[in-house]
N, C-alpha and C positions, 0 to 999 in steps of 0.2 A: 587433563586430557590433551594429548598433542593435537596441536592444528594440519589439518590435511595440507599438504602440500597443494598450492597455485594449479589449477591446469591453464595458465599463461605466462609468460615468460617474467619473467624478476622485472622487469624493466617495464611494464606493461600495465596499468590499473585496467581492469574494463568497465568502472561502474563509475557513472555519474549519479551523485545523490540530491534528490530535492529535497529540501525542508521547508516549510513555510510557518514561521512566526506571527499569530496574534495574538502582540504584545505577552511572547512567553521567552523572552531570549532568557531567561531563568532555566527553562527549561530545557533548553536546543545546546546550552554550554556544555553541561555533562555528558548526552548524546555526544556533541562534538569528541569530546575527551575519550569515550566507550570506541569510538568508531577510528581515533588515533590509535588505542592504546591495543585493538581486535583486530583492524580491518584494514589499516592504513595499506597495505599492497595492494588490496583490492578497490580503495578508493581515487578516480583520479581526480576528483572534483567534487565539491559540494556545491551546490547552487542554495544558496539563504535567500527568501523573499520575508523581507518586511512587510505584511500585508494594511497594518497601520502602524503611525510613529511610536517610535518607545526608545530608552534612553539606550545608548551604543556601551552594551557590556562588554564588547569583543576585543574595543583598543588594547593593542598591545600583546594581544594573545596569537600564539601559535601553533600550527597542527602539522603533521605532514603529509598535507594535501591542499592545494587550492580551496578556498572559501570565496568564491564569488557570490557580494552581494544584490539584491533588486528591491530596490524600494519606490513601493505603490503610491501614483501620487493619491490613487485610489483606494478602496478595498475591492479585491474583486474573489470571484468566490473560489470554491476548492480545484475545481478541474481547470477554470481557466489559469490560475496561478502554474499548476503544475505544466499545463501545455508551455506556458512562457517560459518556464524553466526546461524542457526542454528544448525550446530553442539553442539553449546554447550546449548541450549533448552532445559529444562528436566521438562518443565508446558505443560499444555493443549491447551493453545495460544499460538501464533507467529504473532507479530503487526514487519510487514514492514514499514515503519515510513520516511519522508523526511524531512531533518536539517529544511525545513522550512515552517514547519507543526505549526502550535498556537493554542494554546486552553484557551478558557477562564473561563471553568470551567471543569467537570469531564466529561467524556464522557465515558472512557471506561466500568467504572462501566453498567452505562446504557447500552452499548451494550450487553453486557454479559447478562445484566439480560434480553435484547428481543431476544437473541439467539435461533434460534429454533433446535430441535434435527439431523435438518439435513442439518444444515447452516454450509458450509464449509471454509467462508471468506463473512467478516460481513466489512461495512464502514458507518459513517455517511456521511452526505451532507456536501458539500466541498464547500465553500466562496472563491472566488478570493476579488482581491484586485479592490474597486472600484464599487464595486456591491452588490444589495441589494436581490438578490435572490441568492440561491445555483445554483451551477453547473448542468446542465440539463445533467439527465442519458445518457449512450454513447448506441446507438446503434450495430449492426454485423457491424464488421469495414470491411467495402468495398471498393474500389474506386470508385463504384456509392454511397455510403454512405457519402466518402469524398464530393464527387461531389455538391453533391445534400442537405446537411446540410447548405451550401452557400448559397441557393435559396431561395427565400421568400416561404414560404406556407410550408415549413421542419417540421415535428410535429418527435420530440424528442420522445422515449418511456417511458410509465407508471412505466417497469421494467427497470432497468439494463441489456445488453447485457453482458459488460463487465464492471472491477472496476480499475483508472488508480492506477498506481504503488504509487503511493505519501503516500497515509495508505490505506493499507490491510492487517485486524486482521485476522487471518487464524486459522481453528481447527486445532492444530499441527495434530492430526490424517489425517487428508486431505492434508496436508502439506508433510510429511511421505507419504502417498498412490500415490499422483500423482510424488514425486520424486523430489521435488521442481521447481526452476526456470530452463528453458533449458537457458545452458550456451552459447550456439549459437549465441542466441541473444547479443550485446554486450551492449545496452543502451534503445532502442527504442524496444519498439513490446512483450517482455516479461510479460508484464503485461495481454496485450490481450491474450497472447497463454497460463499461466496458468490459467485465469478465463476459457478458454475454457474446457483445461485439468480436470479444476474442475466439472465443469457442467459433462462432458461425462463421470465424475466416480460416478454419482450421487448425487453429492453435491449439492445445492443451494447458488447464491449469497444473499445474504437479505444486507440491506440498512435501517440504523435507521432515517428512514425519519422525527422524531422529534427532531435530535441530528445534531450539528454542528461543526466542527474544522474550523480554516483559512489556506489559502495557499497564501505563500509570491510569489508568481511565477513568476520562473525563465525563459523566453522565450527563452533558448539558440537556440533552433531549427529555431526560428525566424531571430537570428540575424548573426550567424558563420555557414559558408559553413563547416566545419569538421560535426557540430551535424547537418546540413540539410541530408549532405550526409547519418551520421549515422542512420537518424531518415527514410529516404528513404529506404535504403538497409535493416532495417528490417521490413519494409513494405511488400519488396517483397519478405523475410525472412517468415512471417507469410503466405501472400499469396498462398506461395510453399508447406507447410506445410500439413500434412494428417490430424491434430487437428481441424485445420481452417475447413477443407471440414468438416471431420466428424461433426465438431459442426453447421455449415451453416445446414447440414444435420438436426439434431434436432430440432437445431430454426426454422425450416423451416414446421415440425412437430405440434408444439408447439401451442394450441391453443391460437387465438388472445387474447390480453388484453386492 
């Protein structure tokens, strides 16, 4: 399949990439390498955060795009890493990105060129491992939503409620306007609470429903009581939240689709 043509000039990348590494640069090489070998016009930068030490796989390697690194003397958690990576942003995009995200061809390109003018955070359809259809859109994250997706007769939405954290390309203007990720969050639930943030500033999520990436996925919430506990407590993190109500509020609004 030929790659769609740029809608920005040869000269021009407009996507800053974050990755954040714990202790997976195993994982974040190949990424690097998918994202030379698909995207490199579209990327003008990567931002690598080291979120704890691990040994320097990258010596001597080369991409064609800036690899700027940030290593933590701390750990700190998912939103605030990616805020500090945007710090140093200075394009029109911001792709949140996870070490073990694959691509097998160009994707970003095409997102951009189905971008509409009031799309605040764009994703394609996301492949797990072991499966021949895409990820079925997430609905308002509820505990009768929890509940009830379990059950036989569950019908999934047409649109997106919300887009999980794994890749979410973001207009940095919209990125900028909502404040980025609340740092509250430490792991879990940040992804819900800025897709909400987004929507109630008037942004749209959009979904390139002809476009695909893979996800190697990591079940850690499945398997370690630390990320259960984590992945719970900001459950009831978002739950508590005035974003959540206000946004329940407008989907609530929102004519059926």
């Amino acid at each position: 399949m030929p790659t769609p043509p740029s809608p920005f000039p040869a000269s021009f990348a407009p996507i800053t990439i974050s990755i954040v590494s714990h202790g997976q640069l195993a994982l974040v090489l190949p990424l690097l390498d998918q994202l030379d070998r698909h995207s490199r016009e579209s990327t003008a930068k990567v931002v690598l955060t080291l979120n704890i030490p691990e040994p320097d796989l990258l010596a001597g390697r080369n991409w064609g795009f800036e690899v700027e690194r940030i290593e933590n003397a701390s750990p700190k958690g998912f939103g605030a890493n990616h805020n500090q990576a945007f710090e140093r942003c200075a394009t029109p995009w911001f792709l949140v990105l996870n070490p073990d995200i694959r691509f097998d061809r160009d994707v970003l390109a095409p997102l951009l060129a189905q971008a509409a003018p009031d799309a605040g955070l764009l994703t394609p359809r996301i492949m797990e491992p072991g499966k021949n259809t895409p990820e079925p859109h997430r609905a308002l994250l509820t505990p009768l939503e929890i509940v009830g997706r379990k059950k036989p007769g569950y019908v999934r939405p047409k649109v997106p409620a919300w887009i999980p954290g794994l890749f979410m390309l973001f207009r940095s203007e919209a990125y900028r306007q909502v404040g980025g990720f609340d740092e509250k969050f430490f792991m879990y639930g940040e992804d819900f609470d800025i897709c909400a943030r987004t929507r109630l500033a008037g942004w749209k999520l959009q979904v390139g429903e002809d476009l695909t990436a893979r996800h190697d996925a990591q079940r850690d919430s499945h398997r370690s009581k630390k990320y259960l506990y984590w992945h719970v407590t900001s459950l009831l993190k978002v739950w508590l939240s005035g974003a959540f109500w206000r946004y329940r509020r407008l989907a609530a609004k929102a004519p059926a689709r």
